[in-house]
ROPAMI-39528 format. One line per field, with one value per residue (C-alpha): x, z, y. Coordinates in steps of 0.25 Angstrom, whole numbers. Each point is the difference from the previous one (the first is absolute). Example, Ala and Ser with C-alpha at 12.3 -4.5 7.8 and 13.67 -1.06 7.14 Angstrom:
BEGIN
x: [49; 6];
z: [31; -2];
y: [-18; 14];
This chain:
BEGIN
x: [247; 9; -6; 11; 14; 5; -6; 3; 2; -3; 2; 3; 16; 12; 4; 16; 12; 12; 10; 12; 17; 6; 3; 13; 7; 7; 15; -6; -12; 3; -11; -5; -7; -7; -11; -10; -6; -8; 10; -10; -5; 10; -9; 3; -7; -7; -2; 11; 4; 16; 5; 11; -8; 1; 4; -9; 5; -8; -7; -8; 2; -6; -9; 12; 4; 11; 5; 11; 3; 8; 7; 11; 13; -2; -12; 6; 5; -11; -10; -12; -13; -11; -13; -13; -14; 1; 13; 10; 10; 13; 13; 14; 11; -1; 13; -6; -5; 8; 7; -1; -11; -11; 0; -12; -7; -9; -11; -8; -15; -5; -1; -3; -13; -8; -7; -14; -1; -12; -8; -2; -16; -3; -4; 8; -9; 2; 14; 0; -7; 9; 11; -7; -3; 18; 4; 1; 11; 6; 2; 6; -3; 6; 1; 9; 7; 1; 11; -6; 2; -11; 0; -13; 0; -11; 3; -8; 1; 14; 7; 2; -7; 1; 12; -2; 8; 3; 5; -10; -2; -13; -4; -7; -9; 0; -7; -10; -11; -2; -2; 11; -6; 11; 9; 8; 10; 11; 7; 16; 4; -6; 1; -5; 11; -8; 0; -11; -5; -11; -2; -12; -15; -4; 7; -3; 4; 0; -7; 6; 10; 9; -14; 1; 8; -12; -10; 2; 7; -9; 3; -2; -9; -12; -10; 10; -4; -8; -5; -11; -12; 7; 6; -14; 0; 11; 2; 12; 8; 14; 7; 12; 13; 11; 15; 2; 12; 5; -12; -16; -9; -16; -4; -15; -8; -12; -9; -13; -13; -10; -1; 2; -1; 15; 11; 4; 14; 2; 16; 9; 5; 13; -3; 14; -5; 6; -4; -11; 5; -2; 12; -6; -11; -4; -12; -9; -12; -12; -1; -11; -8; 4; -7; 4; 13; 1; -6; 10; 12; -3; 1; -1; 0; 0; -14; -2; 10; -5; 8; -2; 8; 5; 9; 4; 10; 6; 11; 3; 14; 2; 14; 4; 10; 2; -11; -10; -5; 1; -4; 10; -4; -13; -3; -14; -1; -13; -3; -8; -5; -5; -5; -7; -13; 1; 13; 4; 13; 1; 12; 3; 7; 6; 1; 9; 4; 10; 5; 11; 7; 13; 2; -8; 1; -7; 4; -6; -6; -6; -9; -2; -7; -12; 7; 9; -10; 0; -15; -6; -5; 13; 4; 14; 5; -3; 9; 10; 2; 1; 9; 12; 13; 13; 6; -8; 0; 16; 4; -14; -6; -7; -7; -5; -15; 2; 9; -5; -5; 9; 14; -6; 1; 15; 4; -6; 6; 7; -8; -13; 4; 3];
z: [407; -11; -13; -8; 3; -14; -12; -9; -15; -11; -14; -13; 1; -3; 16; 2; 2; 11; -7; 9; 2; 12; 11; 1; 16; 5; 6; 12; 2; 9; -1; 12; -1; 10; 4; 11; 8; 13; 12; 4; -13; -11; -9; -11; 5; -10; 0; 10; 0; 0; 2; 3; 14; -5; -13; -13; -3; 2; -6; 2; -2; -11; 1; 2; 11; -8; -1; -7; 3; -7; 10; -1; 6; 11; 4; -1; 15; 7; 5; -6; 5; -2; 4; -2; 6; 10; 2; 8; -6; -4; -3; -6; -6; -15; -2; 5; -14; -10; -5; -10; 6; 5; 16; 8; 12; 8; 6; 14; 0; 10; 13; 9; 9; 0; 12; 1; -10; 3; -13; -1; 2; -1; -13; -12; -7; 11; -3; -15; 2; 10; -9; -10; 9; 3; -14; 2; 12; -6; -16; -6; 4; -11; -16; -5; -13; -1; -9; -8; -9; -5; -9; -8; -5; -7; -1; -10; 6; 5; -9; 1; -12; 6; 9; 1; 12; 4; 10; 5; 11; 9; 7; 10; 9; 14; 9; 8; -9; -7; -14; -12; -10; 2; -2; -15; -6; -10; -8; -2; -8; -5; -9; -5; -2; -10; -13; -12; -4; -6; 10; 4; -4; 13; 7; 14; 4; 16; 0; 9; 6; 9; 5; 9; 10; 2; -2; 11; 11; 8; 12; -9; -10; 10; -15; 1; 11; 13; 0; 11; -10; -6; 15; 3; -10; 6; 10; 8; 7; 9; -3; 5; 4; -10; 1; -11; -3; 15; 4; 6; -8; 0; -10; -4; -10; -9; -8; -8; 10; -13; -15; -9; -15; 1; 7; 13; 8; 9; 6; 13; 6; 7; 12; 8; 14; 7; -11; -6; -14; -11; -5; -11; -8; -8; -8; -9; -7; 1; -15; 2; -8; -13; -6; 11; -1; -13; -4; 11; -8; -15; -8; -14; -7; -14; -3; 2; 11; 14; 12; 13; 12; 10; 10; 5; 10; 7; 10; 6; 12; 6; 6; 12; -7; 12; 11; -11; -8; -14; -14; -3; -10; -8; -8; -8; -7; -9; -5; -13; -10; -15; -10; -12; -4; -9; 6; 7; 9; 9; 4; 14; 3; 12; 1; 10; 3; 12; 3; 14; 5; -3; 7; 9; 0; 11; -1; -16; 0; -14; -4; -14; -10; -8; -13; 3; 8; -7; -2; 6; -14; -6; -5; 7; -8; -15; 7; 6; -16; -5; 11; -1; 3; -2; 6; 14; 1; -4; 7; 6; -13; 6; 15; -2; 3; 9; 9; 13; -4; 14; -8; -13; 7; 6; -16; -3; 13; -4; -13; 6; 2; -12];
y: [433; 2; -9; 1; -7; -1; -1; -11; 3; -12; 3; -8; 2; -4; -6; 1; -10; 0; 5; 7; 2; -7; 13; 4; -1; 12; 0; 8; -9; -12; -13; -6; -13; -10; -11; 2; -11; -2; -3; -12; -8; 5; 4; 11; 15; 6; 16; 5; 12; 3; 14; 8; 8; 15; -1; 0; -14; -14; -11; -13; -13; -8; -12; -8; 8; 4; 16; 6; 14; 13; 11; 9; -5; 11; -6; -15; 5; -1; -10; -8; 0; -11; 1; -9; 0; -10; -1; 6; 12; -5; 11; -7; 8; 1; -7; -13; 1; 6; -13; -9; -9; 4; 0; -5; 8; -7; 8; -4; 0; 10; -9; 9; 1; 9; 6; 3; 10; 10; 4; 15; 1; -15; 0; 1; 10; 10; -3; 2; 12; 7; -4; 8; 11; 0; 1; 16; -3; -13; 4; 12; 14; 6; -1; -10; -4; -14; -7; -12; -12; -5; -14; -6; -14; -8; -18; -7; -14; -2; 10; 15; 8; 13; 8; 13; 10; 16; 8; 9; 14; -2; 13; -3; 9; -1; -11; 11; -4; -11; 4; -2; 11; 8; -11; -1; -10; 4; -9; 1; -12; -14; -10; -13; -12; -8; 1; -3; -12; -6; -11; 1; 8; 7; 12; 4; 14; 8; 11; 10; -10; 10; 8; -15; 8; 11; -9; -11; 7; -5; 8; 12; -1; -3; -4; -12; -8; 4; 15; 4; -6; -13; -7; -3; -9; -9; -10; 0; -8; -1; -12; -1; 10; -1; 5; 10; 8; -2; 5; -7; 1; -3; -10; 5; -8; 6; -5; 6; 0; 5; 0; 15; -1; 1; -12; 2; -5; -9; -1; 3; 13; 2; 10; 3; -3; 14; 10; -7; 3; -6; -9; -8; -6; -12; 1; -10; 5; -8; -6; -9; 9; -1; 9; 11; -2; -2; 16; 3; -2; -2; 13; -6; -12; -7; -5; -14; -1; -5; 7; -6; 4; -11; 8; 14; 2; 14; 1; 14; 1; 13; 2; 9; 12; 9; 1; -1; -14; 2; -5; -14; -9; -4; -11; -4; -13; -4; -14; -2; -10; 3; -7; -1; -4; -12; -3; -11; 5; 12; 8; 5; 13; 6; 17; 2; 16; 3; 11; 5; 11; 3; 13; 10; 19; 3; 14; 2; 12; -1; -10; -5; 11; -6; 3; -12; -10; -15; -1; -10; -5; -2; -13; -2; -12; 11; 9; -10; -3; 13; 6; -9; 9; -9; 10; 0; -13; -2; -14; -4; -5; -12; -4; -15; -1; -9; 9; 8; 13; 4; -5; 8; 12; -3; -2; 15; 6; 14; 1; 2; 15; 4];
């Protein structure tokens, strides 16, 4: 079982203020904007995902269920399509909403019933565990290199202190075992859009940020979650079977049956209900032991500063490229008070690191040489400071913290392969 997610850094610093230009829009670029809602109640859907099918280009909708979405006038041609768990898949040309107000799409819960569904083995361990077994048959046979963008941010309270982003290569050994030692992570480009103020008297820093997308690629890195050893230590469970991507899915609960002397998870897995591969995971560490938790995360602090964790969150997708699933998006989010002794207030802070796939080489016949592997030790926020290339970055100079990290990645698109 993988210890270490990130490592939290805690210093007597200088912590940073927002400070950012406006980005510039493109004639070639066409915006489209909308509002989703359930067909039924009305109610504004949260976290849908809107794509163009086939192209590198898609976002998801805010907690308004608002979106707004970039593309190139080429690609304002085709179609939309919206997808939600639980909900039906709804496609509409992408001219319905490229005006000036923002057009509605209504999307249908999944109505539908099901027939008797038969669970493979009766038992939903048997079922995580051949799902485990198929990984060689369902995941990449080959090596691949894997186009990322990778975004770290840190809120004190309600306020952004810390916004940190790159553009990184991921080598990826193949899927026939379940080791990432062989994996490496090179860094192209990053940045940090804040600028430096003395606000406030605490700093926290990421340690290794972009090593998140070797770490908890969960279906390849077997330390992460369940290995031969570690599944015995859980209790699972099939709830329900879910509509994912078009596709059924398994909905598989698990939950920690013993204690270690580190925290374990508990979450969902997404099993496809033909191939019985692995589609996606929601995570939550166990974080009633403070103390565990605690020496989980915490590197360092100042002395006479309390730390105590109150949430950790992990979310890994896999999405089918060709007849194989592959790597998608990842995101990690921890939840932390501190405060001082002798004080009477506390500060909460949120780390969030996300990080998606922007495009997939599945014919790279060369991985990444150890001479330029990002080590896993690094401090990505330092090196988002003093890497700064105007030049790189030219129009792009600001993604609001509060965007999708899927719309970030439609701003960047042509300057990831530089």
């Amino acid at each position: 079982m993988v210890r270490l997610v990130f490592i939290l850094i805690m210093a007597w610093l200088g912590i940073f203020g927002v400070s950012a230009k406006g980005m510039l829009c493109s004639d070639s670029l066409v915006t489209l904007k909308g509002t989703v809602r359930d067909a039924d109640t009305k109610k504004r859907l949260a976290n849908v995902n809107v794509y163009i099918p086939g192209r590198d280009v898609g976002t998801v909708t805010n907690g308004d269920g608002v979106f707004a979405l970039k593309v190139d006038r080429e690609d304002a041609e085709g179609k939309l399509l919206f997808s939600c768990l639980g909900y039906a898949n709804y496609r509409m040309a992408c001219s319905y909403f490229n005006g000036e107000e923002a057009a509605t799409v209504y999307l249908n819960p999944m109505t539908k019933r099901l027939g008797e569904v038969t669970v493979f083995g009766g038992d939903a361990k048997n079922l995580v565990e051949e799902a485990l077994r198929k990984i060689e048959v369902n995941y990449p046979s080959q090596n691949q290199l894997l186009n990322m963008f990778y975004r770290e941010t840190i809120m004190k309270g309600s306020r952004f202190v810390g916004i940190s982003e790159g553009v990184l290569d991921v080598a990826k050994d193949n899927y026939k075992h379940r080791s990432v030692l062989r994996d490496r992570v090179r860094l192209h480009r990053s940045r940090s859009l804040l600028s430096q103020k003395s606000r406030d008297t605490l700093a926290v820093k990421v340690q290794g940020g972009p090593w998140l997308s070797v770490y908890l690629d969960i279906v390849k890195n077997e330390e992460a979650l369940f290995d031969s050893k570690t599944i015995d230590c859980y209790a699972f469970r099939h709830e329900h079977v879910e509509m994912l991507n078009d596709r059924l899915h398994y909905v598989v609960s698990f939950k920690p049956l013993v204690s270690l002397d580190y925290p374990l998870y508990s979450g969902l897995l997404y099993i496809d209900l033909q191939t019985l591969s692995i589609s996606r995971a929601e995570l939550s560490l166990d974080v009633s032991d403070k103390e565990k938790a605690n020496k989980m995360f915490l590197q360092k602090k100042p002395a006479g500063l309390r730390f105590s964790t109150r949430e950790v969150s992990i979310v890994v997708t896999y999405r089918q490229h060709g007849d194989r699933m592959c790597l998608d998006y990842l995101r990690s989010s921890i939840r932390f008070k501190c405060d001082w002794k002798r004080r009477l207030f506390s500060s909460a802070y949120v780390v969030v690191a996300e990080m998606v796939v922007v495009d997939v080489d599945d014919k790279a016949t060369m991985g990444i040489p150890s001479s330029e592997s990002y080590g896993s030790k690094r401090l990505f926020s330092d090196d988002a400071e003093q890497n700064w290339d105007e030049d790189y970055w030219k129009d792009y100079n600001i993604i609001e913290p509060t965007e999708s990290l899927e719309k970030a990645v439609i701003k960047l698109r042509g300057h990831a392969n530089r």
